[in-house]
C-alpha positions as CSV (number, residue, x, y, z in Angstrom):
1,X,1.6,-11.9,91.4
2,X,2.4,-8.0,91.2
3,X,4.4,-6.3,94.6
4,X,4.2,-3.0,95.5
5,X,6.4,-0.9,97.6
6,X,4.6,-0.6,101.1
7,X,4.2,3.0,101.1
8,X,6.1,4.0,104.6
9,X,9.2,1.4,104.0
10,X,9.6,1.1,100.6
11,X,12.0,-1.8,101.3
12,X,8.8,-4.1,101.7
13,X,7.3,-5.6,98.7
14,X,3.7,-6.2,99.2
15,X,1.0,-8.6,97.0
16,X,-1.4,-6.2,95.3
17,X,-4.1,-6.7,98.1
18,X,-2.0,-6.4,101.2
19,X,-0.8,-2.8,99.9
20,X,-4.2,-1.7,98.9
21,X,-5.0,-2.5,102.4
22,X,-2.2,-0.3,103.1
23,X,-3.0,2.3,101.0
24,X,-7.0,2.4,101.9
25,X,-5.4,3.1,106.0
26,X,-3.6,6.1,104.6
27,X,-6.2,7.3,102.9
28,X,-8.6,7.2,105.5
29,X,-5.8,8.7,107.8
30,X,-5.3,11.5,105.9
31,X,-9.2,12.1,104.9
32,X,-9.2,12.3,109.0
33,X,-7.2,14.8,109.5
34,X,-9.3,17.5,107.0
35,X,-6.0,19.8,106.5
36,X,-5.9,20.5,102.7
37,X,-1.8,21.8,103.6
38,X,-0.9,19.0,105.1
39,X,1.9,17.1,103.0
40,X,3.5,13.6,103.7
41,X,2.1,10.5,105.5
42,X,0.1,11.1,108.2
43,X,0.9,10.5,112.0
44,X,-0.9,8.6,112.8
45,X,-0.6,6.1,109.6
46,X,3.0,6.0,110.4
47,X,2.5,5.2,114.2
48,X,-0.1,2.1,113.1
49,X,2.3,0.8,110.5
50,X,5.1,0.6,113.1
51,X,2.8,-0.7,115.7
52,X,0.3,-2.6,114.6
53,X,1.1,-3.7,110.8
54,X,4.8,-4.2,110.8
55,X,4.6,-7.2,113.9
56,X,2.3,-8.9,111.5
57,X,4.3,-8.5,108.6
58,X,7.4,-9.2,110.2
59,X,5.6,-12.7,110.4
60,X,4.1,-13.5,106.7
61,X,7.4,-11.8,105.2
62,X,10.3,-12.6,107.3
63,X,12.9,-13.0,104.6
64,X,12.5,-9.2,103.2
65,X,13.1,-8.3,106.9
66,X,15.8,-10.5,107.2
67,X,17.4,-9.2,104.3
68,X,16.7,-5.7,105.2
69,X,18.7,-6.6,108.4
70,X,21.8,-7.5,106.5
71,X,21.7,-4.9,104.0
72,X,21.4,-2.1,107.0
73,X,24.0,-4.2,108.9
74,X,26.6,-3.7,105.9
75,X,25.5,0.2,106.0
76,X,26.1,0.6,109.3
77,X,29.8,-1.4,108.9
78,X,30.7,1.3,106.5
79,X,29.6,4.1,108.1
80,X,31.6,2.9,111.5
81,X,34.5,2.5,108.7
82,X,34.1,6.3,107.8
83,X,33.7,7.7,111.2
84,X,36.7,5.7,112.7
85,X,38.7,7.3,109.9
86,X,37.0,10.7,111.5
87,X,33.6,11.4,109.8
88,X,32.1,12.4,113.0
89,X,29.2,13.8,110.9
90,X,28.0,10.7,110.1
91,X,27.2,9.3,113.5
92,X,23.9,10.5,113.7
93,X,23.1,8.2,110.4
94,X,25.1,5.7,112.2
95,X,23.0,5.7,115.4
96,X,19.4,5.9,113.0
97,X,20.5,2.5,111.4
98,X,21.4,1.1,114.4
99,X,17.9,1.6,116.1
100,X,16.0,0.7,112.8
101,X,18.1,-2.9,112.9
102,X,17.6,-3.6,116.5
103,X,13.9,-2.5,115.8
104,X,13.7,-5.3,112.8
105,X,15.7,-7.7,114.8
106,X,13.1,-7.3,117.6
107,X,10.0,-8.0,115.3
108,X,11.3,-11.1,113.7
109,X,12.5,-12.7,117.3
């Protein structure tokens, strides 16, 4: 069976038919929003992947979000390492892993 990158968190492998699923939603999120400028994933694709898709997935796929957990969890480690030695400029990366962990953790509870 072929995975593909889910195509708003690339981290998740999905069979072929779960990301054409995927893929169809952006599609008809984008075809919705009739701006020929627009570039990127549309809002609103975004906001029903987070909301709606991820919970289920979290479900069928628990051990790519458990090992997206621990890899995020060693990231954050280091980047505590760097800003205790005084990269201050990293915090804000620091705080963005933190919330996408405690997010993932919340889903696979």
């Amino acid at each position: 069976m072929m995975a593909r990158a889910h195509p708003a968190y690339g981290w998740l492998w999905l069979p072929r038919a779960e990301w054409s699923r995927t893929l169809a939603r952006c599609l008809q999120e984008r075809d919705q929003l009739a701006d020929p400028t627009h570039s990127g994933q549309p809002e609103a694709f975004v906001e029903w992947c987070r909301v709606e898709q991820m919970p289920e997935l979290a479900k069928r796929y628990r051990k790519q979000f458990d090992d997206r957990i621990a890899s995020l969890q060693m990231m954050l480690a280091n980047l505590q390492a760097s800003i205790a030695a005084g990269r201050l400029d990293q915090q804000g990366e620091a705080d963005q892993i933190s919330a996408e962990i405690a997010w993932l953790s919340e889903l696979v509870a």
